[in-house]
C-alpha positions as CSV (number, residue, x, y, z in Angstrom):
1,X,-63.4,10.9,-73.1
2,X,-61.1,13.8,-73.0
3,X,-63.3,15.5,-70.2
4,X,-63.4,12.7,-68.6
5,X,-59.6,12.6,-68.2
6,X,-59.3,16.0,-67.5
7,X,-61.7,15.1,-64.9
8,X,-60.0,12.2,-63.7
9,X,-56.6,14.1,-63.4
10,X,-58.1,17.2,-61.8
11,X,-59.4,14.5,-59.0
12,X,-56.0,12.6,-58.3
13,X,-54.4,16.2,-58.2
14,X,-56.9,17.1,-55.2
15,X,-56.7,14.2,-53.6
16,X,-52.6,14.1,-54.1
17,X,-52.7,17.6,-52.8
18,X,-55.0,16.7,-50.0
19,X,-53.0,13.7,-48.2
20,X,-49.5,16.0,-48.4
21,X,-51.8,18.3,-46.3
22,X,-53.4,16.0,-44.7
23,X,-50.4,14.6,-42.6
24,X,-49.2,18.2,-41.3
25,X,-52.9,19.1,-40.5
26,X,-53.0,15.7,-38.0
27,X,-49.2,15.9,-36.9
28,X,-50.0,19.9,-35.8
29,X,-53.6,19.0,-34.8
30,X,-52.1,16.6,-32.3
31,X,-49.4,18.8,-30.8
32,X,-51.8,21.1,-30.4
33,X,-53.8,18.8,-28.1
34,X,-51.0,18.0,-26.1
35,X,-49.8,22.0,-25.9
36,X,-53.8,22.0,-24.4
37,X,-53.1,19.4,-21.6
38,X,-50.0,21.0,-20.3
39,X,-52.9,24.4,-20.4
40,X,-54.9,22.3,-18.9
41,X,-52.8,21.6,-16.3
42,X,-51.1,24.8,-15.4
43,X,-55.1,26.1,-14.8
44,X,-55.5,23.0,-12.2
45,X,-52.1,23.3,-10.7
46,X,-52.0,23.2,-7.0
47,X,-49.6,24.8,-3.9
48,X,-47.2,22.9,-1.7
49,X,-46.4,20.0,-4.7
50,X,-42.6,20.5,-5.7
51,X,-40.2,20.0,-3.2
52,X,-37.9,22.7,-5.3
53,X,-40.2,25.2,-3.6
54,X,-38.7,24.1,0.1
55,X,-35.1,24.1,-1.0
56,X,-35.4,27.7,-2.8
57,X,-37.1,28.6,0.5
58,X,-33.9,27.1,2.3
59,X,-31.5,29.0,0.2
60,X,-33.2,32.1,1.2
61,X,-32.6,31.5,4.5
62,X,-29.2,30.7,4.4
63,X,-29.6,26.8,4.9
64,X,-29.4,23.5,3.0
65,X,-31.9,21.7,5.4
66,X,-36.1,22.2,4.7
67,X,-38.9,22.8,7.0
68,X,-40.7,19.8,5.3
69,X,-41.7,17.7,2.3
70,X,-43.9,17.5,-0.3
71,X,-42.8,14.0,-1.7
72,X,-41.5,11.4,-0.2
73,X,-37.9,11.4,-1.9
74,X,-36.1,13.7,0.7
75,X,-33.4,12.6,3.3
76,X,-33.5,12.7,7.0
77,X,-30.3,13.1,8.9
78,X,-29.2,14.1,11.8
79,X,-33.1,14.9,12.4
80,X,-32.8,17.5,9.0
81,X,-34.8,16.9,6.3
82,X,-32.8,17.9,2.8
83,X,-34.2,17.6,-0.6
84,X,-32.1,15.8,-2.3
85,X,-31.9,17.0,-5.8
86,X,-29.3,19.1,-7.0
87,X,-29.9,22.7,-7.0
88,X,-30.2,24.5,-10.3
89,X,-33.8,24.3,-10.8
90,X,-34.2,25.3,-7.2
91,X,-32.0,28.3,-8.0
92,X,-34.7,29.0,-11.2
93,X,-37.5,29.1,-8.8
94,X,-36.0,31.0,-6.3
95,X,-37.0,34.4,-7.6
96,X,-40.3,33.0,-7.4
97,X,-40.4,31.4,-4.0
98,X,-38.9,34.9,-2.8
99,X,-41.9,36.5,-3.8
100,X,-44.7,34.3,-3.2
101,X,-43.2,31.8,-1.0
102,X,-42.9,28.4,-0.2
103,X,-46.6,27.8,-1.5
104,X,-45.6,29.0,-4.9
105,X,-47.7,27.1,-7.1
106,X,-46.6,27.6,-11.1
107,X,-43.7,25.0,-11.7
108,X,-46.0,23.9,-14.7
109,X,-45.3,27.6,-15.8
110,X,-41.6,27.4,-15.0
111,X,-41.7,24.3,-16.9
112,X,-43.0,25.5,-20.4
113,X,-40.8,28.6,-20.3
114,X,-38.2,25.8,-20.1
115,X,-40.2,24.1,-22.8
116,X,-40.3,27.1,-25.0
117,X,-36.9,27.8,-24.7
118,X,-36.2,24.4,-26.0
119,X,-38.4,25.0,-29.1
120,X,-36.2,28.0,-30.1
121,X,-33.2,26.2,-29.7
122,X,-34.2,23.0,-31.7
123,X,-35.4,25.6,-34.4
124,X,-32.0,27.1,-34.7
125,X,-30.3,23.9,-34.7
126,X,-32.7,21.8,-37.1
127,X,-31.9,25.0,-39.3
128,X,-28.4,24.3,-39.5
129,X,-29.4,21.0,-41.5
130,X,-32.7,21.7,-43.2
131,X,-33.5,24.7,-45.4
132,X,-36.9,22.8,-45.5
133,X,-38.8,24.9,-43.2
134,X,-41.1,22.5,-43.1
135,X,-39.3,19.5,-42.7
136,X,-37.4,21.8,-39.8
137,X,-41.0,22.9,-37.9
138,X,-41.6,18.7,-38.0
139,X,-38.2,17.8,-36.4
140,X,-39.0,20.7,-33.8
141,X,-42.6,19.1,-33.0
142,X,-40.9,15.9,-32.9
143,X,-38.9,16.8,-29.9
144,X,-40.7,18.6,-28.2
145,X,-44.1,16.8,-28.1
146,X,-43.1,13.0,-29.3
147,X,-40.9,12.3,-26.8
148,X,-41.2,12.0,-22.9
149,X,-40.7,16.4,-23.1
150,X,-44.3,17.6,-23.4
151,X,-45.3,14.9,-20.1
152,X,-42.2,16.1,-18.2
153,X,-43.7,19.6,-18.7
154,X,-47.0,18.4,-18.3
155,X,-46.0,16.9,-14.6
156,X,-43.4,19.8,-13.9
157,X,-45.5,20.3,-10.7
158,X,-43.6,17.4,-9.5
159,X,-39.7,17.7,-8.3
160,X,-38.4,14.9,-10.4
161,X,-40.2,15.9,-13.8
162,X,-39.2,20.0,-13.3
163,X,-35.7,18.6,-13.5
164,X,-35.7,17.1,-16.4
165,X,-37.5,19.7,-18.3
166,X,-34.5,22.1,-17.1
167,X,-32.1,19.4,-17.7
168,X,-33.6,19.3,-21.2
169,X,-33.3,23.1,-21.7
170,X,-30.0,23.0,-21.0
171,X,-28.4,19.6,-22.5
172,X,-30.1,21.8,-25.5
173,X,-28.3,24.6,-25.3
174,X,-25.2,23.5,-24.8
175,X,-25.5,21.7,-28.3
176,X,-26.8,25.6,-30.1
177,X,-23.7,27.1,-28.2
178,X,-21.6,23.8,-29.9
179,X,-23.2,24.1,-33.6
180,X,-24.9,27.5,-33.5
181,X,-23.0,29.7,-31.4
182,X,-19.6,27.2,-32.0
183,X,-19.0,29.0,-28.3
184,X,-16.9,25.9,-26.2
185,X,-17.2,28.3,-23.3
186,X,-20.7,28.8,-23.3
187,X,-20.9,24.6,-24.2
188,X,-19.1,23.9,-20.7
189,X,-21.1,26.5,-18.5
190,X,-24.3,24.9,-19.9
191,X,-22.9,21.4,-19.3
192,X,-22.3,22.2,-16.1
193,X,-25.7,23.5,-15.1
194,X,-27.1,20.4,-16.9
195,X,-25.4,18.6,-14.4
196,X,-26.5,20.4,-10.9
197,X,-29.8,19.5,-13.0
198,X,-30.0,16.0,-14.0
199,X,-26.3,14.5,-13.1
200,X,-25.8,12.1,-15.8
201,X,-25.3,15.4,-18.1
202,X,-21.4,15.2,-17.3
203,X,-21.4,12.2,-19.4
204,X,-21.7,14.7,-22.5
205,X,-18.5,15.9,-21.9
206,X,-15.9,13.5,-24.5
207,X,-18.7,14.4,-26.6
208,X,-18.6,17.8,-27.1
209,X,-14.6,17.5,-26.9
210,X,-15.1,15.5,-30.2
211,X,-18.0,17.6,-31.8
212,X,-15.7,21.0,-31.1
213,X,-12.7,19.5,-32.8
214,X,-11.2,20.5,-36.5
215,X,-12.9,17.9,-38.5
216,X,-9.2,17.6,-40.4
217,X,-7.4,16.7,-36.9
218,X,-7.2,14.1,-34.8
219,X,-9.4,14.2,-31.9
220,X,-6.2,12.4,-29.5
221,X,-3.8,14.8,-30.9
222,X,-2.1,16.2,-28.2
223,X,-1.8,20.3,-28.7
224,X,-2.0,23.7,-28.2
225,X,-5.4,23.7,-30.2
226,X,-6.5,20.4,-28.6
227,X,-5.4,21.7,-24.6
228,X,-7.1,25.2,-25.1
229,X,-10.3,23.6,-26.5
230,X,-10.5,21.2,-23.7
231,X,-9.7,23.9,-20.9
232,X,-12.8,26.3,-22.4
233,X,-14.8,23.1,-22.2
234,X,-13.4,21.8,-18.6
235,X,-13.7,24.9,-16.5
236,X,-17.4,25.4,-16.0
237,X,-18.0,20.9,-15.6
238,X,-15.3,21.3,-13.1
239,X,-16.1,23.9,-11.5
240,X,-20.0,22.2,-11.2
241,X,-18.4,19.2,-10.3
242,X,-16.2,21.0,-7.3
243,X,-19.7,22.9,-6.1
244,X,-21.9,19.5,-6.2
245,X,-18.9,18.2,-3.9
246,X,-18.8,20.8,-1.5
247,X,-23.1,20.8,-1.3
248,X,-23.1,17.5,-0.6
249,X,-20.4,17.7,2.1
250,X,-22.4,20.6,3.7
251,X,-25.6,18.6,4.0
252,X,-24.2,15.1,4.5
253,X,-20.4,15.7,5.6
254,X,-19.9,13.6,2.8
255,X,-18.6,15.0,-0.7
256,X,-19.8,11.6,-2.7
257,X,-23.2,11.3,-0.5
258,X,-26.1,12.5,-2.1
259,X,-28.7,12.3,0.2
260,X,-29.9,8.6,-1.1
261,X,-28.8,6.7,1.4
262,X,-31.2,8.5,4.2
263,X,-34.6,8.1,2.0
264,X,-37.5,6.6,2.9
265,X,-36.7,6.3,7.1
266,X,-39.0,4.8,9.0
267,X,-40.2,7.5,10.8
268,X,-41.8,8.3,7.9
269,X,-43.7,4.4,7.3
270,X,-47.6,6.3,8.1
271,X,-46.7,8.6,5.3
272,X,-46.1,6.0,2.2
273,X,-48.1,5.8,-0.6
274,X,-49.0,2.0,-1.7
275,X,-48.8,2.5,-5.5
276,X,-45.3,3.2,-4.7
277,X,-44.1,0.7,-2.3
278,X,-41.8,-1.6,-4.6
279,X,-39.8,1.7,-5.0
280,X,-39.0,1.9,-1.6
281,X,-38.7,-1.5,-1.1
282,X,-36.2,-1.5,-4.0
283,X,-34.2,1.0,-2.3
284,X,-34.0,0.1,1.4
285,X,-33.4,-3.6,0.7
286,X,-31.3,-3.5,-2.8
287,X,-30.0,-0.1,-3.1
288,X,-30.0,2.3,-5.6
289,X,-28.2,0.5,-8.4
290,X,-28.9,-3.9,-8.5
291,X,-28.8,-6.0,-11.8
292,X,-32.0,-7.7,-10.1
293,X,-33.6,-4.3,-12.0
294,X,-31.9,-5.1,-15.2
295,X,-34.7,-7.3,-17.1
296,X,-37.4,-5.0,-15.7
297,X,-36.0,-1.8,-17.1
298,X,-34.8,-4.0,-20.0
299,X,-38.3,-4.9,-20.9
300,X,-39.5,-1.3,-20.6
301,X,-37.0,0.2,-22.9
302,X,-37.7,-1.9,-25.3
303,X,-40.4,-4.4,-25.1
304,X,-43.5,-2.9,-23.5
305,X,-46.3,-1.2,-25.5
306,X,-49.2,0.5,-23.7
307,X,-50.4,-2.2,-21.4
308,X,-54.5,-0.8,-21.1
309,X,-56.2,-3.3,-18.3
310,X,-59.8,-3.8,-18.8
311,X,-62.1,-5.7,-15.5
312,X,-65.5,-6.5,-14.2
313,X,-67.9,-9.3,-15.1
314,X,-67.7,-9.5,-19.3
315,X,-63.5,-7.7,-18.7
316,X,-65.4,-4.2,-20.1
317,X,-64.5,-1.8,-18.0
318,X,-61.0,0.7,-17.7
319,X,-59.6,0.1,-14.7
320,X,-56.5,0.8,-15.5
321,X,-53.1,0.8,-17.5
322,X,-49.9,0.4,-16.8
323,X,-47.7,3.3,-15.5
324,X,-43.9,2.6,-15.9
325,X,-43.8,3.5,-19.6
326,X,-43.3,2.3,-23.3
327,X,-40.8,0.8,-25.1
328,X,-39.1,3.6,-27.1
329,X,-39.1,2.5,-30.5
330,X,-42.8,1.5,-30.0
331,X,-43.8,5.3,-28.5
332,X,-41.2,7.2,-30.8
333,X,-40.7,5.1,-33.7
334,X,-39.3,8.0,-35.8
335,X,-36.2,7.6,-33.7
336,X,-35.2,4.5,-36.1
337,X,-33.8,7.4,-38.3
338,X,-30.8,7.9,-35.3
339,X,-29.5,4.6,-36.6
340,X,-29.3,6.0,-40.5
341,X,-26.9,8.3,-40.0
342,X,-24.1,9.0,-41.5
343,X,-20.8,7.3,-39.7
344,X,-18.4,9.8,-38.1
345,X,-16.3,10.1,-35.0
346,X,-19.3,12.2,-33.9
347,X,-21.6,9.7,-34.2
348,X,-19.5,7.3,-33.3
349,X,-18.8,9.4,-29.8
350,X,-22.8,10.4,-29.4
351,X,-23.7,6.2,-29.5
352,X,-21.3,5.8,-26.8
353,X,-22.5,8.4,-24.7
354,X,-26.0,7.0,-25.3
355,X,-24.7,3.4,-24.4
356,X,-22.8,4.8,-21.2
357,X,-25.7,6.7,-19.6
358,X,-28.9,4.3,-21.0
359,X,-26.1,1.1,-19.7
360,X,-26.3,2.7,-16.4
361,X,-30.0,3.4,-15.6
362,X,-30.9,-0.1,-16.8
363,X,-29.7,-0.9,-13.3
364,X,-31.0,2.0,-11.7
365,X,-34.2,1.1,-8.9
366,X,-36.5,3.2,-11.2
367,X,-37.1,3.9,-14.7
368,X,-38.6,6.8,-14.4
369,X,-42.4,6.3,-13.1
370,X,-44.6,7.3,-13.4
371,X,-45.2,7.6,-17.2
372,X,-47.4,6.6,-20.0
373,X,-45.4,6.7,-23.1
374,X,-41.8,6.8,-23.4
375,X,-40.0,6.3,-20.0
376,X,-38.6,10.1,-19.1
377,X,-35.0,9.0,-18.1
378,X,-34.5,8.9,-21.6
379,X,-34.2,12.7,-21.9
380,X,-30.8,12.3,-20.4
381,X,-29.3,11.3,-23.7
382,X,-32.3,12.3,-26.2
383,X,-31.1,15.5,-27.2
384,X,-28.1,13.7,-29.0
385,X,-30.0,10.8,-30.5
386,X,-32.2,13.6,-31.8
387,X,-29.5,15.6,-33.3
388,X,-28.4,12.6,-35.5
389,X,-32.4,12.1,-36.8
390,X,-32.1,16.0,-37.6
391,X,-29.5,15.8,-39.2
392,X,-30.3,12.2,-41.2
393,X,-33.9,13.1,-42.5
394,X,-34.0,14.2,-45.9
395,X,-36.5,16.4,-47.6
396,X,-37.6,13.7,-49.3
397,X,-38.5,11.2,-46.1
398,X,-40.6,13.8,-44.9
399,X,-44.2,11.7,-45.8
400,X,-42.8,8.8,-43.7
401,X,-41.3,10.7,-40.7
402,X,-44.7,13.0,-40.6
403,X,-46.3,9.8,-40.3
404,X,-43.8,8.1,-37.6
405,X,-44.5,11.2,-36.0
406,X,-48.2,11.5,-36.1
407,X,-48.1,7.7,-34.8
408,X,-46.1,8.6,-31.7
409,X,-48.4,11.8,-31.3
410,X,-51.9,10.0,-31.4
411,X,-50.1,7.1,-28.5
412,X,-49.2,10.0,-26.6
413,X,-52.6,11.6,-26.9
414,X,-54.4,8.4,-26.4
415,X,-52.7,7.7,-23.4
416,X,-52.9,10.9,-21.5
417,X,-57.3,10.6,-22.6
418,X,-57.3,7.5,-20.8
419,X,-54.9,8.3,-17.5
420,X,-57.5,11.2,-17.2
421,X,-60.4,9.2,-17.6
422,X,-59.6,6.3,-15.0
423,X,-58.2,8.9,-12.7
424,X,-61.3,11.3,-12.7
């Protein structure tokens, strides 16, 4: 009998030992796939796809107006076509287009430096809360590959997704300068290129104020401290803000124009893709912003789970699935940790930035298609959501968040398998 139980004990040790190993082997196993796909990609990426190419090509040649497009989101005016993004990441590929042209072909490169640099940072900053390396190395993963990141990287070859990926980068590194580098200077300038990224960045800005002030003083305390900490913070946003004005004014002769209202002319009808008609629609007859978008982005955020369509005679066969994205507590359901953390003026300040900028794309004419998990517009507040879950989980929660994790992981790899499949 006594063999036996030492038997017996030996066993439940392995297998004990064998499912804490188990989750970590399936949560890396699965990032590693989806590092693979964005390989995969870069190998199959081709020329003349990113509009960011055309504008870098413009700066070189002293003007704001392109040659042509590769997508249908640029403006005509005045007979010019302008890409209608904001500049930074055009400025990132410059160096590239300068060498190789406008046919410059490796955004999805451009993309996972972006990518990588992101990593880095989230390692530095998860280190700031968790001397579990390991627990650390799974926030990291979370980030990067768990949320709408790793398809934004995937599809960098695409204007809208490059920007986010360098919106992401740098939304991230404004938050190492706050709590790594506790630089406000260097939190402003990378603010401010956030925003001549992805423009909803600004929004940050009463953030950071609160996360850079003396946890002992009042954040509406009028003072020395209080005016020098907001000028260090101020200068680079305003001085993005004053650039963004005088771009638009060069293109449009209008400082608050952004190119939107000249989109989708009819000179260009032959051009228009059918999969993306509503879009257009959306735009020309409703405008940019409508509540008639409000239950449809609604839904999205946080009703819709993968929506697989099956046809043919006995309903066998994949024809298809549905593009506009997943419900974010369905595709990244370790996020529920956000709303355990610890209350704060912080906190408080980061769930009303979250409510401000979400609030406002919920009436926006997309969500962020196309996209098989997680709509991507949520990157513009992620990073802060995802501070609060680093800083919430607890050595001890790390079975259950590995598991969250490896959940939103296998949806994510499950549906990038099946977009390849139906569009092969």
């Amino acid at each position: 009998m006594l063999l036996l139980s030492y038997i017996w004990g030996g066993i439940m040790v392995f297998i004990e030992r064998f499912r804490e190993a188990l989750l970590p082997f399936v949560v890396g196993g699965l990032s590693v796939i989806l590092l693979a796909a964005i390989v995969f990609r870069i190998l199959g990426e081709q020329p003349e796809s990113n509009s960011y190419a055309l504008l870098a090509e413009a700066f070189l040649q002293g003007r704001f107006d392109a040659t042509r497009c590769f997508d249908l989101d640029c403006a005509l005016f005045e007979e010019k076509i302008f890409v209608i993004f904001p500049p930074v990441p055009a400025l990132i590929a410059l160096p590239f287009v300068a060498i190789f042209g406008a046919s410059f072909q490796h955004f999805i490169v451009l993309g996972t430096l972006c990518f990588t640099v992101t990593a880095v940072v989230w390692w530095q900053v998860s280190r700031v809360y968790q001397t579990d390396r390991q627990l650390a190395a799974l926030l990291v993963l979370a980030f990067l590959f768990a949320t709408p990141l790793q398809y934004s990287v995937l599809r960098a070859d695409g204007i809208w997704f490059f920007a986010q990926a360098v919106a992401v980068m740098l939304t991230s590194l404004a938050l190492w300068s706050a709590l790594v580098k506790k630089n406000a200077w260097l939190v402003g300038l990378f603010i401010g290129l956030a925003f001549l990224s992805r423009q909803m960045s600004i929004l940050y800005m009463p953030f950071f104020f609160v996360l850079m002030s003396s946890p002992d003083r009042s954040v509406f305390a009028i003072n020395v401290e209080s005016f020098r900490r907001f000028l260090k913070l101020a200068v680079f946003p305003a001085c993005a803000i004053l650039v963004y004005f005088a771009y638009n004014y060069a293109r449009f002769g209008d400082p608050l124009q952004t190119g939107y209202a000249y989109i989708f002319p009819p000179e260009w009808e032959a051009l228009r893709k059918p999969l993306t008609a509503w879009i257009e629609h959306r735009v020309q007859e409703l405008g940019l912003f409508h509540r008639d978008y409000f239950l449809f982005n609604l839904v999205h955020f946080f009703v819709q789970g993968p929506d697989v369509e099956f046809s043919g005679r006995y309903l066998t066969q994949l024809s298809g699935f549905g593009d506009k994205g997943i419900a974010l507590f369905i595709g990244a359901p370790f996020l529920f940790y956000f709303f355990l953390a610890q209350w704060s003026r912080e906190y408080l300040f980061a769930v009303l930035t979250i409510l401000l900028i979400a609030g406002l794309t919920l009436f926006y004419h997309s969500n962020g298609f196309s996209q098989y998990s997680v709509q991507r517009y949520t990157l513009d507040w992620l990073p802060l959501m995802m501070l609060f879950v680093v800083r919430t989980v607890r050595s001890v929660d790390k079975g259950i968040f590995a598991l969250l994790v490896a959940q939103a992981l296998f949806l994510s790899v499950v549906m990038q398998v099946l977009a390849f499949a139906v569009n092969v």
